[in-house]
N, C-alpha and C positions, 0 to 999 in steps of 0.2 A: 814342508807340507805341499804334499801332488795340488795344480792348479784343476778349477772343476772342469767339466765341459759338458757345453751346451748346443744345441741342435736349432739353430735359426731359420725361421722362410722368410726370404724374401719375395716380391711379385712387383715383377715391369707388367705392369698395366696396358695394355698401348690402343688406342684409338682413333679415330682418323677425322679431323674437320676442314675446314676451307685454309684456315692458314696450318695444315703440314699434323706430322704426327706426333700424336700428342704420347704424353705420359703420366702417369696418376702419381701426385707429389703428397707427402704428408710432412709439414714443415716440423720441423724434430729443434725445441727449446735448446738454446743453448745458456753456461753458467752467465751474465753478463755482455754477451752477444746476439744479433738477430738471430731469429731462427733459421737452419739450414736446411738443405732440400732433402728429403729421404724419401727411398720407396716404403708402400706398408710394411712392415716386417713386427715380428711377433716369435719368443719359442715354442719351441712345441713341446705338448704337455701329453702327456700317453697317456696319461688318467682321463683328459676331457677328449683327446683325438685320437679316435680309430686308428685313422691312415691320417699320412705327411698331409696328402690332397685336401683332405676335411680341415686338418690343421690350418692351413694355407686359407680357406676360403672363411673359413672362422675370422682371422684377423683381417682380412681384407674387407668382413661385412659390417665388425665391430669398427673399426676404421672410418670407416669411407661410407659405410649403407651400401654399397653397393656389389648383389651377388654376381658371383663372373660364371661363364659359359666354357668361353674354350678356354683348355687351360694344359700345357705340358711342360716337364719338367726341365731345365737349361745344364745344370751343373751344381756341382759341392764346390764350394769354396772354404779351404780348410788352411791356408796361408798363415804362418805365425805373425803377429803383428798387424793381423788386416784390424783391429780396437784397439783404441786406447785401454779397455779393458784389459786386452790379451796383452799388448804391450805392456802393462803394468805386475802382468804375473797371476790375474785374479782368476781369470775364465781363459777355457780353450774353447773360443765359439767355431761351430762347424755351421756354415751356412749353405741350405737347399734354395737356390733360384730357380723360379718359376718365370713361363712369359705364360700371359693370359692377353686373349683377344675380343673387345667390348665394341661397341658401338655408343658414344656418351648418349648418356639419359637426353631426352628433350625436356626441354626450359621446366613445365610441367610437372616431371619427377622430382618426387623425393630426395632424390640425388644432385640437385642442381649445383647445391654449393660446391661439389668436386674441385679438387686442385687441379686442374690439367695446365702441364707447360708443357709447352715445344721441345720436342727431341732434342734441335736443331741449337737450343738454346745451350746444351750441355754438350754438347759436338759440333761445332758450327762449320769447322774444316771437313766435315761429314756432307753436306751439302752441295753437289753440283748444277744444282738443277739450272743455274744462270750462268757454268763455265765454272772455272778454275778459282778457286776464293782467294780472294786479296789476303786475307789472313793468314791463308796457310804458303802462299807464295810469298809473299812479304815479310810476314813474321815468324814462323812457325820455320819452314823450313830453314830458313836460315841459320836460326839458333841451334837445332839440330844439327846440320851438316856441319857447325862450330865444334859441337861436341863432338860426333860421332869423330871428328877427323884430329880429336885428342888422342883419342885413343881406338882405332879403326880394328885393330883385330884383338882385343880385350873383350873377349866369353864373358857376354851377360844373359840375363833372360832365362827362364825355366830349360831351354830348350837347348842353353849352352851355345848357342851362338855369337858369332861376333860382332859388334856391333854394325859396323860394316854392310854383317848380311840381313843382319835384323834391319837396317834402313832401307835396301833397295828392297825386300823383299815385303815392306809393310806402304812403302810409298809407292812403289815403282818406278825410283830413277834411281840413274848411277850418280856417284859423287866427285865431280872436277876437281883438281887441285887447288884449286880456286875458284870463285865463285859462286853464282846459287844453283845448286840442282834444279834440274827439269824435270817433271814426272813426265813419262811417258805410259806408261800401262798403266793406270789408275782401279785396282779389283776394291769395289764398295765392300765387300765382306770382310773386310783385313780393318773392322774398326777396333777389335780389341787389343791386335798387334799393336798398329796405330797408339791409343791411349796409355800401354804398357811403356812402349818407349818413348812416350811424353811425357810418363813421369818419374820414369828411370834417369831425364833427361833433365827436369825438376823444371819444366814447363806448366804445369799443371798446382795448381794450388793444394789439392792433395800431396803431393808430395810434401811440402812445406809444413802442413800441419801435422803429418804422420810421422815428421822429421825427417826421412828421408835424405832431403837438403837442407843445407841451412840457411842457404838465399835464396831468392826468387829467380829465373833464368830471366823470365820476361817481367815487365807490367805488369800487362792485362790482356784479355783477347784470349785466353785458352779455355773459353766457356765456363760456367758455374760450376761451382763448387759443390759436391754431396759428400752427404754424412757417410765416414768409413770408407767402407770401399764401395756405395752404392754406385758409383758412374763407371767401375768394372763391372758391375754386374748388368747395370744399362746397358753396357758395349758388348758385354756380352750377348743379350736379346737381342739388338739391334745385328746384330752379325746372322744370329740363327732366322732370323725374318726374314733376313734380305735375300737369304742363302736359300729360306723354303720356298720362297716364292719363285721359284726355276722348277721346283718337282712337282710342288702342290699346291691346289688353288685354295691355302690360306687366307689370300686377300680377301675373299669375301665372307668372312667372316668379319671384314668391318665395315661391310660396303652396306649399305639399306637395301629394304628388299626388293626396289626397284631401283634401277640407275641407268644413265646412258652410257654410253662407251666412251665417250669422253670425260664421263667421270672414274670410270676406272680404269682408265687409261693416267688420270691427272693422282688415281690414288696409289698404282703401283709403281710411278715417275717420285711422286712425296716420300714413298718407303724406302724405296732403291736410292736419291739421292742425286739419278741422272733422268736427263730427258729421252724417252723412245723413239724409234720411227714409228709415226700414226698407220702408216700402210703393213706396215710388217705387223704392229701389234693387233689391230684388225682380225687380219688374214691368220694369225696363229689365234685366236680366240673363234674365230668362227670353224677351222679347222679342227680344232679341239675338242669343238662340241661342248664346248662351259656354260655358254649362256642360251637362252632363248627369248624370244622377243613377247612380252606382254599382251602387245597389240594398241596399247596404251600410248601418248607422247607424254613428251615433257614439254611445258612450257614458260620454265625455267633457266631457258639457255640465254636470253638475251636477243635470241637470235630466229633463226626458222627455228619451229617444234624440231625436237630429237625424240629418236624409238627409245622406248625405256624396254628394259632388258631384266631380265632374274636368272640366276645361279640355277643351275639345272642339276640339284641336286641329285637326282637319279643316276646320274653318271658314275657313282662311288659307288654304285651295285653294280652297277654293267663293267667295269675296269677300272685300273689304277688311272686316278685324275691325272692327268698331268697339273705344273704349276705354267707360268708363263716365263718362261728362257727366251726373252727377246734382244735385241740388238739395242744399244742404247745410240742417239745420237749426240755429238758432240765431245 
């Protein structure tokens, strides 16, 4: 008997507050265990949903209460074995990811209860904002360059690569005969390379439950755990965010309708994962023509008033926006 198959959405939620960017969790019951972290996800049913998109925004409202705004489509993940389902022979699940971009309700809304956790929490070696992370210098790499140097030119990965290339090319360092790799080029977009061969590497706690491996590489320290394969599909949105925000001015879609520069300066530093040059990021936003100045202050800095500024929407009639392609420091 042929297995069925079914047509799943998923939707990375993502949102921006003071401590970093967030993600919209739905904790998914486990037999005998805490619950674990999942994004909404829901099938889709052609009798009640039009389009994939209606589908999508259906379960994330039944969900969560909460209807989303911008929204475009990521990737099929159609991978044998990404369920215990599928692994078991029952369902061929094919899954559509979605990234959607919110601004979280204020206290106020109907929606307060929301699950929002830190990105950062399920990718924590994703994080530069303070330098180079101990984690992934100390723990992570290491374990890796163990393995990788088991077996350095053994084709793994969709791509058929060696491991070898699959490591310099998702960390950006070479591998000594000994000792710990140095990253040198560090590209933030390379998080689902990254994630891929951390659990091909059975770093990762997915691995371990999906079978994969059958020990743990490490401890602890390689972020939280989600259900399936939802923290591929996180790595995924995280990758295409990071990546839009060099052509298109996405970010403000999470930004409030006023802000100063220093706060989207601090929101497009929280999404990319490194810190900018404040003069360069300036100078290409004011050259850009993105924003314009309220006339308004803020008296919220702590400090002297700041210009509060708004998104000059007009500019996506007059020509293609750019995004912000700035230099990062550090």
């Amino acid at each position: 008997m042929k297995a069925g198959l079914e047509i799943g959405l998923h939707a990375v939620v993502v949102a921006v507050n003071k401590d970093g960017p967030q993600v919209l969790i739905v904790p998914e019951p486990q037999p005998d265990a805490d619950p674990i972290a999942a994004l909404p996800f829901g099938p889709f049913d052609p009798e009640k949903h039009r389009t994939l998109d209606i589908g999508l925004r259906n379960w994330v409202e039944a969900q969560t209460r909460l209807s989303l705004g911008y929204v475009e489509q990521l990737y099929t993940f159609g991978d044998q074995g990404r369920t215990r389902a599928v692994a078991q022979g029952d369902i061929n699940l094919v899954s559509i990811g979605y990234l959607a971009l919110v601004r979280i309700p204020d206290k106020a809304s109907k929606a307060k209860t929301l699950n929002w956790q830190g990105w950062y929490s399920f990718f924590p070696w994703e994080d530069w904002r303070n330098g180079l992370p101990k984690l992934l210098s100390e723990v992570l790499l290491p374990a890796l360059a163990d393995w990788v140097r088991q077996a350095p030119d053994q084709a793994s990965g969709a791509d058929g690569l060696e491991r070898l290339a699959r490591f310099r090319l998702a960390f950006g360092c070479d591998l000594p005969k000994s000792g710990n790799p140095t990253i040198t080029s560090w590209d933030e977009e390379r998080v689902l390379e990254r994630y891929e061969l951390m659990y091909e590497a059975g770093l990762v706690e997915e691995a371990l439950s999906d079978g994969a491996v059958q020990t743990r590489t490490i401890e602890s320290g390689s972020g939280r755990e989600m259900l399936h394969d939802h923290r591929r599909i996180l790595a995924t949105a995280i990758a295409r965010l990071r990546a839009k925000l060099k052509y298109r001015p996405v970010v403000f879609e999470l930004m409030p309708n006023d802000f100063t520069l220093t706060e989207l300066q601090s929101t497009v530093e929280m999404l990319s994962g490194r810190k900018v040059h404040k003069q360069n990021f300036r100078r290409l936003v004011e050259t850009a023509e993105l924003v314009e100045p309220t006339g308004a202050q803020s008296s919220q800095t702590g400090g002297r008033p700041a210009a509060l500024y708004r998104f000059r929407r007009k500019i996506l009639r007059e020509r293609p926006a750019p995004g912000l392609r700035i230099g990062t420091r550090g």
